[in-house]
KEPATI-854979 format. One record per residue: residue in one letter; x, y, z of N, C-alpha, C, CB in turn; residue number from 1. Coordinates in pm, whole numbers, plus 50000, padded with zeros to 5 digits. Glycine has a CB too. Example, Ala and Ser with C-alpha at 12.3 -4.5 7.8 and 13.67 -1.06 7.14 Angstrom:
<atoms>
a/51319/49431/50780/51230/49550/50780/51320/49670/50780/51131/49553/50905/1
s/51285/49775/50708/51367/49894/50714/51290/50003/50787/51408/49940/50572/2
</atoms>
This chain:
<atoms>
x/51156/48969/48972/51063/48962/49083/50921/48979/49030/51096/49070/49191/1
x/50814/48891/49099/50704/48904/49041/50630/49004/49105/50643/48790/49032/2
x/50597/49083/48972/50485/49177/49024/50373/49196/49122/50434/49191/48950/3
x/50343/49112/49202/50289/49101/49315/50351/49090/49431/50226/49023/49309/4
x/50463/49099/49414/50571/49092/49550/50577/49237/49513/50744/48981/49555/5
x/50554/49319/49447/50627/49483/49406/50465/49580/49437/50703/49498/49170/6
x/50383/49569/49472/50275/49623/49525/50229/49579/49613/50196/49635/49466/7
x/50196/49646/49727/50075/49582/49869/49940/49533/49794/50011/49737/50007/8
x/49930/49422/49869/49783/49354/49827/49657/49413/49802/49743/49274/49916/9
x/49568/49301/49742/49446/49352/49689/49376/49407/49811/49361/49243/49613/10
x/49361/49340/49908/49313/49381/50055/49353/49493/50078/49354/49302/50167/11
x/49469/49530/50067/49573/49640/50151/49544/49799/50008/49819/49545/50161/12
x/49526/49778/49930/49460/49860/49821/49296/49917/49883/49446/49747/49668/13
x/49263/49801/49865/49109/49835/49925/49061/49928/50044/49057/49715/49969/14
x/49130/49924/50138/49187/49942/50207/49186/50093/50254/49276/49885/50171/15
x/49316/50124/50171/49379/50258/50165/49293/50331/50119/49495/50275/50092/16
x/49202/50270/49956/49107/50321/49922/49019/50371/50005/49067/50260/49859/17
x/48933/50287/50070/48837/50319/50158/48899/50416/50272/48777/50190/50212/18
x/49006/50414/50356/49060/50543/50415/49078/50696/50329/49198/50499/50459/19
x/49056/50647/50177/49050/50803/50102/49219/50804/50066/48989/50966/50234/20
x/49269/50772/50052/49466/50782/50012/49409/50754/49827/49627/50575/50118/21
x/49414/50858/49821/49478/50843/49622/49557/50891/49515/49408/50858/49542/22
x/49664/50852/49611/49800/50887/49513/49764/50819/49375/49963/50814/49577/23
x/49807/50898/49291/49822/50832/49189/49931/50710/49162/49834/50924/49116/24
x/49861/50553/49116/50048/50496/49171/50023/50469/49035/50114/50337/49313/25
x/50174/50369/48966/50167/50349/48866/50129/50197/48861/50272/50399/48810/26
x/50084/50128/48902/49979/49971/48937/49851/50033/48949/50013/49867/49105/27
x/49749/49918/48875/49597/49928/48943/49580/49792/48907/49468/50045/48879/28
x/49536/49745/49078/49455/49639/49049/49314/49626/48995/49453/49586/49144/29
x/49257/49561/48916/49143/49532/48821/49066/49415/48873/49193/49502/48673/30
x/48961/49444/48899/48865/49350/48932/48722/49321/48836/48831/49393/49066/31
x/48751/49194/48750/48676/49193/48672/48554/49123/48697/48733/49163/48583/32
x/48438/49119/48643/48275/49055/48716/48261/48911/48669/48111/49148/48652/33
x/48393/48858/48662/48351/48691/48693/48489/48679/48828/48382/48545/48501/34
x/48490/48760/48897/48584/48784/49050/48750/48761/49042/48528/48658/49177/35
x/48803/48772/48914/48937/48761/48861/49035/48878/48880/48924/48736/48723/36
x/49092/48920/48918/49195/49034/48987/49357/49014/48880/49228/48979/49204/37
x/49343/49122/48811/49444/49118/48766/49562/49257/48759/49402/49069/48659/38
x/49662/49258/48797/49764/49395/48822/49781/49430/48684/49929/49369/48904/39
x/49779/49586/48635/49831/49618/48540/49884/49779/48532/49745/49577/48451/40
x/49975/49774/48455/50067/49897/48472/50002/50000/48384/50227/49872/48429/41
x/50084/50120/48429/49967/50259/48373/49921/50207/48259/50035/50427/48331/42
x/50004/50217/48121/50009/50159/47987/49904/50136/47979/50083/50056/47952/43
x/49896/50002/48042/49806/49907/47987/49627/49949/48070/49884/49728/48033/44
x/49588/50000/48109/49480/50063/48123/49393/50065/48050/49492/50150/48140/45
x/49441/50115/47915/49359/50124/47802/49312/50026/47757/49405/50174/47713/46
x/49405/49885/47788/49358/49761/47714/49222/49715/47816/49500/49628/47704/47
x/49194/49783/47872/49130/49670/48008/48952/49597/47968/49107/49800/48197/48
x/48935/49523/47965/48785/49440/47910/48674/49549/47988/48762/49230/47985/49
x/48722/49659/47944/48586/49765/47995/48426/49724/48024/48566/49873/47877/50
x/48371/49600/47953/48228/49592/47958/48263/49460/48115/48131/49526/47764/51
x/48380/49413/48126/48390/49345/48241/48441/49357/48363/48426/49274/48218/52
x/48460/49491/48396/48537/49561/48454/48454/49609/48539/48608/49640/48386/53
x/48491/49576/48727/48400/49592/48791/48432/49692/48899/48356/49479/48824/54
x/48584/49746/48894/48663/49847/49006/48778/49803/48944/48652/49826/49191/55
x/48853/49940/49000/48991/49946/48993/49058/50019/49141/49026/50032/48852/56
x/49137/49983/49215/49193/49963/49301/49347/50031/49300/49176/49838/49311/57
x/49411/50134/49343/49560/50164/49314/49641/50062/49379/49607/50306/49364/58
x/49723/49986/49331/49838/49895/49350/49953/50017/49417/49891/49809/49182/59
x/49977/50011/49525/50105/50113/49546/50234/49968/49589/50065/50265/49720/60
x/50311/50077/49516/50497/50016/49560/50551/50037/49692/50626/50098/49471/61
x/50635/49975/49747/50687/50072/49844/50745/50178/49879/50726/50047/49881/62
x/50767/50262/49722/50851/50366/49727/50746/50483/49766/50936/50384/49587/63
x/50550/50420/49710/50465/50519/49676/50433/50513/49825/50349/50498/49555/64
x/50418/50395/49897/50377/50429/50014/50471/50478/50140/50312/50328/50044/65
x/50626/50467/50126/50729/50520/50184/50706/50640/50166/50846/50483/50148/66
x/50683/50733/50032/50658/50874/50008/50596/50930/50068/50620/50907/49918/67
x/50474/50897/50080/50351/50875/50173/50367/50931/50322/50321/50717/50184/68
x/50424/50808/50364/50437/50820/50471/50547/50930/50567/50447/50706/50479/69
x/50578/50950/50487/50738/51028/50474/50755/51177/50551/50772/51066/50294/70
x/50638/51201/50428/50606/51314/50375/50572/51421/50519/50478/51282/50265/71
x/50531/51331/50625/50450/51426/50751/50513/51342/50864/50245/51425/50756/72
x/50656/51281/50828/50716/51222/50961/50735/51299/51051/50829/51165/50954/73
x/50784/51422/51006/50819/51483/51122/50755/51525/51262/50851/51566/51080/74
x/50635/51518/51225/50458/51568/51260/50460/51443/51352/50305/51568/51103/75
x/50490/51327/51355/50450/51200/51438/50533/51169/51486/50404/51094/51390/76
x/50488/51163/51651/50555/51163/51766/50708/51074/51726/50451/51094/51887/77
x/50810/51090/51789/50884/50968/51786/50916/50812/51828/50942/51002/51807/78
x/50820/50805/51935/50744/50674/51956/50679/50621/51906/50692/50659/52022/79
x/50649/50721/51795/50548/50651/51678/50583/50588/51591/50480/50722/51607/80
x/50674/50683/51566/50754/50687/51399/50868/50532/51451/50888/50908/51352/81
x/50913/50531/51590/50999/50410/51587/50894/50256/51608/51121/50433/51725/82
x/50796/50238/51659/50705/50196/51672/50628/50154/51545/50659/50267/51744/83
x/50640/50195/51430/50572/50190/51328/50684/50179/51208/50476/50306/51327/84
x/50797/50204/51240/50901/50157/51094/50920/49996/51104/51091/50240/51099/85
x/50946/50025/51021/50964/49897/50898/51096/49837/50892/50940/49949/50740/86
x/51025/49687/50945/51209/49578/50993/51215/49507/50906/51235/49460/51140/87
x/51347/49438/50865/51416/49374/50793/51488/49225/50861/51504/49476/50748/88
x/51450/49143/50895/51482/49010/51007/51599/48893/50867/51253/48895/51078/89
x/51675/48941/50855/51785/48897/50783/51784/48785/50784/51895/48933/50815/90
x/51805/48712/50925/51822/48572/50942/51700/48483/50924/51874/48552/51069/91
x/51530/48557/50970/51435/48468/50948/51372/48485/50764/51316/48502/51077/92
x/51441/48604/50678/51410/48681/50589/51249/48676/50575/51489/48647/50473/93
x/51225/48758/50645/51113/48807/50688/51078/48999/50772/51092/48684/50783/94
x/50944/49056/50697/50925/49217/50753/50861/49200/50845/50858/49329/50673/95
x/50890/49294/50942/50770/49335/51060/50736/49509/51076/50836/49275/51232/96
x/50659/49522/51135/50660/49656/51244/50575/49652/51356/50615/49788/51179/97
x/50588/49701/51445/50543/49689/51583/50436/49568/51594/50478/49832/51632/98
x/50376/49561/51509/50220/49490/51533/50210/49362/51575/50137/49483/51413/99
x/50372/49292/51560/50380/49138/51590/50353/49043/51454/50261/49101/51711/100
x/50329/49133/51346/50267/49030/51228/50429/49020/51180/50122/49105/51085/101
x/50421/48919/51084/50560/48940/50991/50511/48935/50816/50689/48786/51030/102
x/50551/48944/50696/50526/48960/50576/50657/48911/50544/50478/49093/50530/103
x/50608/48890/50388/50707/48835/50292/50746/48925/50242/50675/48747/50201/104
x/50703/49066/50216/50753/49168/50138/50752/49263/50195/50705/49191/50035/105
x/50846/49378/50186/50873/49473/50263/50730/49551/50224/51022/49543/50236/106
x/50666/49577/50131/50575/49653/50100/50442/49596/50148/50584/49677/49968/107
x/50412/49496/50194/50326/49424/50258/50325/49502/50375/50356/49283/50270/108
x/50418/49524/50469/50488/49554/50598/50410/49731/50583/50707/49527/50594/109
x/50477/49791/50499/50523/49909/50450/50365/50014/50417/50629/49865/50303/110
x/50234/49907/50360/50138/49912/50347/50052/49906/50509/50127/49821/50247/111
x/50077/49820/50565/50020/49829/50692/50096/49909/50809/49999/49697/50733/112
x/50145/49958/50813/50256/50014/50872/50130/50211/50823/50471/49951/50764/113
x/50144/50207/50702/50077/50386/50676/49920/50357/50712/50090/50465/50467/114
x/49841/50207/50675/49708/50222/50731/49696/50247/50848/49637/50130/50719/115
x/49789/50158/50935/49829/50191/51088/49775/50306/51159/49970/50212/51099/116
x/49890/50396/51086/49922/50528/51077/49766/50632/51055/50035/50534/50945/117
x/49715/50583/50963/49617/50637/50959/49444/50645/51032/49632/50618/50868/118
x/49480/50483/51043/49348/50426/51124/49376/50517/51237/49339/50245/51170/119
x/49502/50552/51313/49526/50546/51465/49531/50716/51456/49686/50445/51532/120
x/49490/50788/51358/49550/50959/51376/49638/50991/51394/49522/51035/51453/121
x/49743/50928/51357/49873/50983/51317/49894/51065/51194/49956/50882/51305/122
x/49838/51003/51071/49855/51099/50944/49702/51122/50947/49929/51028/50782/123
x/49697/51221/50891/49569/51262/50804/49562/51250/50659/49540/51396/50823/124
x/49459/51185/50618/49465/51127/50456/49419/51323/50402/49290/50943/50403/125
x/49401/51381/50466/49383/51532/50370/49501/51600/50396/49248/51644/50411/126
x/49602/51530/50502/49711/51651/50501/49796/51570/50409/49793/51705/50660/127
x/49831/51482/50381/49876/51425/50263/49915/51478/50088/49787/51345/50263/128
x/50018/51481/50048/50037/51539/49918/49944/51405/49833/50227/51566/49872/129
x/49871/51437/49775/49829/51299/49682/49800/51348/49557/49694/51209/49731/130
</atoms>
């Protein structure tokens, strides 16, 4: 599976960022200053064209943002929590959650599903383990 199906998008990074979420994940997207975006795993960090290097962005999995989200379910209402999980449409193979959108990847889904969550005051990005 390609590594971009295995992290929420560059958008959906940005994102989280700007809401303040910084788990440490093991992806960072790289944005270099001729506008080229490239994923790379912890490791490789070190290699990165430092004098071209214009942000770095955490790539989360779905396991990092399932954790996430997890972590303070209990805390959110249960209309919430059913309202906001994360579907699996077998027959159209395709994700949703409440919002009416659908995704190709569960972590696509899984990513908007905790901004959700957060935009709307359900989680708090400081009560969060990060």
């Amino acid at each position: 599976m390609k590594i971009e199906n295995q992290v929420c998008s560059f958008k959906q990074a940005f994102r989280l960022t700007e809401l303040g979420v910084k788990l440490d994940s093991y992806f960072r997207y790289v944005k270099y200053d001729d506008n080229t975006i490239s994923i790379l795993p912890r490791g490789l960090w070190s290699d990165l064209r430092k004098g071209d290097v214009i942000d770095t962005f955490r790539a989360y999995t779905v396991a990092e943002l399932n954790w996430l989200r997890e972590q303070k379910a209990l805390f959110i209402p249960e209309e919430i929590r059913k309202k906001t999980a994360v579907e699996y449409n077998a027959c159209a193979g395709w994700w949703s959650f409440h919002n009416g959108d659908v995704y190709e990847t569960e972590v696509e889904a899984s990513a908007d599903s905790l901004i959700w969550l957060i935009e709307n005051k359900y989680l708090k990005v400081e009560d969060l383990k990060l």
